[in-house]
C-alpha positions in Angstrom: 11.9 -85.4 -50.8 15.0 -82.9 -50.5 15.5 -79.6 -51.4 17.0 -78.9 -54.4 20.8 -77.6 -54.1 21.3 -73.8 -55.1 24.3 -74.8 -57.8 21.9 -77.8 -59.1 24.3 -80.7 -58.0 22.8 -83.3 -55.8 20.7 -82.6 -52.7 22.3 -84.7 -49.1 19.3 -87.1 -49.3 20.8 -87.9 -53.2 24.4 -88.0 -52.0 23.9 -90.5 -49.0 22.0 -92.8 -51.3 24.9 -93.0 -53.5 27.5 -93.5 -50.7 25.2 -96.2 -49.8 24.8 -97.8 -53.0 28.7 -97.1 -53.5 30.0 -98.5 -50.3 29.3 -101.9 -50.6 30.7 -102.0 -54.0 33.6 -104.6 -54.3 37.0 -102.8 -55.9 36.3 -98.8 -54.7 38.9 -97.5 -53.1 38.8 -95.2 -50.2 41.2 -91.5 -49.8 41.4 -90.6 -46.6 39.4 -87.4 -45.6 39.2 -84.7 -43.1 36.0 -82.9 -43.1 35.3 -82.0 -46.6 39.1 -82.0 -47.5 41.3 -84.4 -49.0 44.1 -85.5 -47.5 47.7 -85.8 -48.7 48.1 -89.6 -50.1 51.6 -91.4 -48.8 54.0 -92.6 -50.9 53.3 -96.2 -50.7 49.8 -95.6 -51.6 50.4 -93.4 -54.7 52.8 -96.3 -55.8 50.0 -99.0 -55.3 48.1 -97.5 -57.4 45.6 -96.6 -55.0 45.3 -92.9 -56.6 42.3 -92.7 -59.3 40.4 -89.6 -60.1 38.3 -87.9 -57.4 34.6 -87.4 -57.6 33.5 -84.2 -59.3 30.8 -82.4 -57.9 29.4 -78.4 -58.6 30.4 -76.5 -56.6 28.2 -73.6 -55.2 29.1 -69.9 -56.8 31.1 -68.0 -56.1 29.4 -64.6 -54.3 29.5 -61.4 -56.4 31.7 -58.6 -54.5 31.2 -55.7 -57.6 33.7 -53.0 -56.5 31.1 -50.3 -54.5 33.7 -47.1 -55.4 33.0 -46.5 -59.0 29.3 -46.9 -58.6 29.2 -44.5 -56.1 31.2 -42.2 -57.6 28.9 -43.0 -60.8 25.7 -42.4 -59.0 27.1 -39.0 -57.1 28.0 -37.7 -60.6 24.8 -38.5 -61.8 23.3 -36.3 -59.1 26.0 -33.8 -59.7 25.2 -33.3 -63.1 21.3 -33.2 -62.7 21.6 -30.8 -59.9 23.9 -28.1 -62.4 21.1 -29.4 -65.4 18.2 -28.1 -63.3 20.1 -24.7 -61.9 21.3 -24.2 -65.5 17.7 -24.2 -66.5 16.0 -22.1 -63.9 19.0 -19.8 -64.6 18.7 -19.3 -68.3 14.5 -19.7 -67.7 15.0 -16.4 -65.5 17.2 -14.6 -68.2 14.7 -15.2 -70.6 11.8 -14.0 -68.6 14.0 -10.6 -67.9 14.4 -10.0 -71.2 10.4 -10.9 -72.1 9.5 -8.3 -69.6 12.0 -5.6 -71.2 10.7 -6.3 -74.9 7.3 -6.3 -73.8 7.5 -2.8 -71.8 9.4 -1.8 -75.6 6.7 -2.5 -77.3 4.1 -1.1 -75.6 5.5 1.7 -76.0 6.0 1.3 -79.5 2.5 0.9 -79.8 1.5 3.9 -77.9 3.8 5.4 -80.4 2.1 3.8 -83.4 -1.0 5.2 -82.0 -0.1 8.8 -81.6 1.7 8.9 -85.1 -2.0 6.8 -86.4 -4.1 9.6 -85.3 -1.5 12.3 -86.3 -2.1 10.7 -90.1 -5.7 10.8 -89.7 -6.3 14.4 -88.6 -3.8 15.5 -91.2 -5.9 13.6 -93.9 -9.3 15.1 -93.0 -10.7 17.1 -95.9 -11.0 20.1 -93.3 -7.2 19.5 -92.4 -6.1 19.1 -96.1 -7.9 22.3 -97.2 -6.6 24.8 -94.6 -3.1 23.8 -95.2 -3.6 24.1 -99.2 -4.9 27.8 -98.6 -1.6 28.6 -96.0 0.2 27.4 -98.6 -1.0 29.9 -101.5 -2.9 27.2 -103.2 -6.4 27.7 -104.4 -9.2 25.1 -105.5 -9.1 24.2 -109.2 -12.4 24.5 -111.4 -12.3 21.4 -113.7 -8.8 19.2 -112.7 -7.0 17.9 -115.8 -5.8 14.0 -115.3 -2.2 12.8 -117.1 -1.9 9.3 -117.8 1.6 8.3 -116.9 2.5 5.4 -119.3 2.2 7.4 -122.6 2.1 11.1 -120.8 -1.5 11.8 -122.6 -3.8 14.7 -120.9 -7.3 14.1 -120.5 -9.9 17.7 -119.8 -7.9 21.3 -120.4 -5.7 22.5 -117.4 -7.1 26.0 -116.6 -6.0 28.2 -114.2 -8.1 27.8 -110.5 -9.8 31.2 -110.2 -10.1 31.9 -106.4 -9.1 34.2 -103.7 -5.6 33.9 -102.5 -5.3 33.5 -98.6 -4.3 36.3 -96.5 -0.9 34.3 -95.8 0.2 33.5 -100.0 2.5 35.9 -101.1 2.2 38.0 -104.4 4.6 37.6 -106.9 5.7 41.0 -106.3 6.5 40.1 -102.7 7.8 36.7 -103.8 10.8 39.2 -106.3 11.3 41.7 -103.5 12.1 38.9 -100.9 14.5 37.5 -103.6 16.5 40.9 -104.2 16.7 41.3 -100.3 18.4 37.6 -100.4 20.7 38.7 -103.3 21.7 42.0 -101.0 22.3 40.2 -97.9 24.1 37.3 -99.3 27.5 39.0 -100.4 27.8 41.1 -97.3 27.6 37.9 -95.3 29.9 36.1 -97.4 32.5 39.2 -96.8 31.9 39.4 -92.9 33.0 35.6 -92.9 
């Protein structure tokens, strides 16, 4: 058995088998032929009549010659543009890492800030703390606090006086009037100087 054609026509052992069979067939004509190629009929035999349709037979097809330009141009843009992706990336990946390392150095030293302020409230709010700077300040403890509710304004106990020593550093009331009058004094001769 044959081979079978690539354009699935007939394979050569087919065709000779029909020229066979054909050949001795009484009324088929002959064309003169060169090869594979057809020659030119005469005059006298086109006007005998001697012309009828040729055989048809596939033909193989044709080869595929895609134009090689625009795919390579395709396939170098391609690379193009991944190559600029990728060093966008990395470039914008370094940026970001720049400015990670700069808000992270800020806020440790936020922090450290935090910290110091922290422990700055908490000394100020020990009970020790608290105290001395109520007695540089004048104040002295009360006996038996009075408590005002703030919705209605209502007093609960009897606000009394606190009864203790005055710090070295309070000022009298006495002082506190002299300093005043001093103030008064000073004020209008400054105002003139100006």
């Amino acid at each position: 058995m044959g081979r079978a054609p690539r354009s699935g026509g007939r394979t050569a052992s087919q065709q000779d088998k029909g020229r066979k069979a054909s050949s001795g067939a009484a009324g088929e004509r002959q064309f003169p032929v060169r090869g594979t190629s057809a020659l030119k009929l005469d005059a006298d035999q086109q006007q005998r009549g001697e012309v009828s349709s040729p055989r048809l037979r596939v033909a193989p097809p044709m080869p595929i010659n895609a134009p090689r330009a625009p795919f390579i141009a395709l396939v170098v843009g391609i690379v193009v543009a991944g190559v600029l992706g990728i060093l966008l990336i990395n470039t914008k990946t370094a940026e970001n890492s720049f400015k990670l390392d700069s808000l992270q150095k800020q806020q440790s030293t936020l922090d450290a800030q935090q910290q110091a302020l922290q422990s700055e409230i908490d000394r100020n709010e020990m009970p020790g703390s608290l105290d001395a700077a109520a007695k540089r300040l004048g104040l002295v403890k009360a006996d038996s606090p009075a408590y005002i509710r703030l919705p209605d304004g209502k007093i609960f106990g009897v606000p009394t006086p606190g009864r203790g020593q005055q710090s070295v550093t309070a000022q009298t009331p006495e002082d506190t009037a002299a300093a005043a009058d001093a103030a008064k004094k000073a004020a209008p001769s400054t105002v003139a100087g100006q």
